[in-house]
C-alpha positions, 0 to 999 in steps of 0.5 A: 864250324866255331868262329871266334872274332877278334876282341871275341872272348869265349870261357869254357871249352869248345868241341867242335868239327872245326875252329877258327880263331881270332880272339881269345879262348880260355879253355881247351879246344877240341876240333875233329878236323881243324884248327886255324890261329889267326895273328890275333888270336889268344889259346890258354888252354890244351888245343887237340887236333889232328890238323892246326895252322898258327899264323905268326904273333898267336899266342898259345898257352897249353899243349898242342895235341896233334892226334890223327887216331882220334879222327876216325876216318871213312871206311876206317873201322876200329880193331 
């Protein structure tokens, strides 16, 4: 799990299983199973998730990708 406090300032992008963020993030996120937005948190950058909760006053610059295919889950297999 990534945690980005707030005033936190992270450049680059972040893989990761889950994400929660409340400072700001320049660069994509890439969370396998999350993504929490905090009221003070900052995105500029595409954000890919198959789960993502934004509370209200984040801001987000980028796209939001919500993919559940690109989880694979237990006892899935790929055909």
């Amino acid at each position: 799990q990534v945690l980005v406090a707030q005033g936190a300032v992270i450049e680059g992008d972040l893989h990761t299983q889950e994400a929660v963020i409340a400072g700001q993030v320049s660069g994509a996120i890439h969370a396998r199973e999350r993504v929490e937005l905090q009221a003070t948190a900052t995105v500029l950058g595409d954000i890919l998730t198959p789960r993502i909760s934004i509370i209200e006053g984040a801001k987000v610059t980028g796209e939001v990708k919500m993919d559940s295919g690109s989880s694979p889950k237990a006892g899935n297999s790929p055909q």
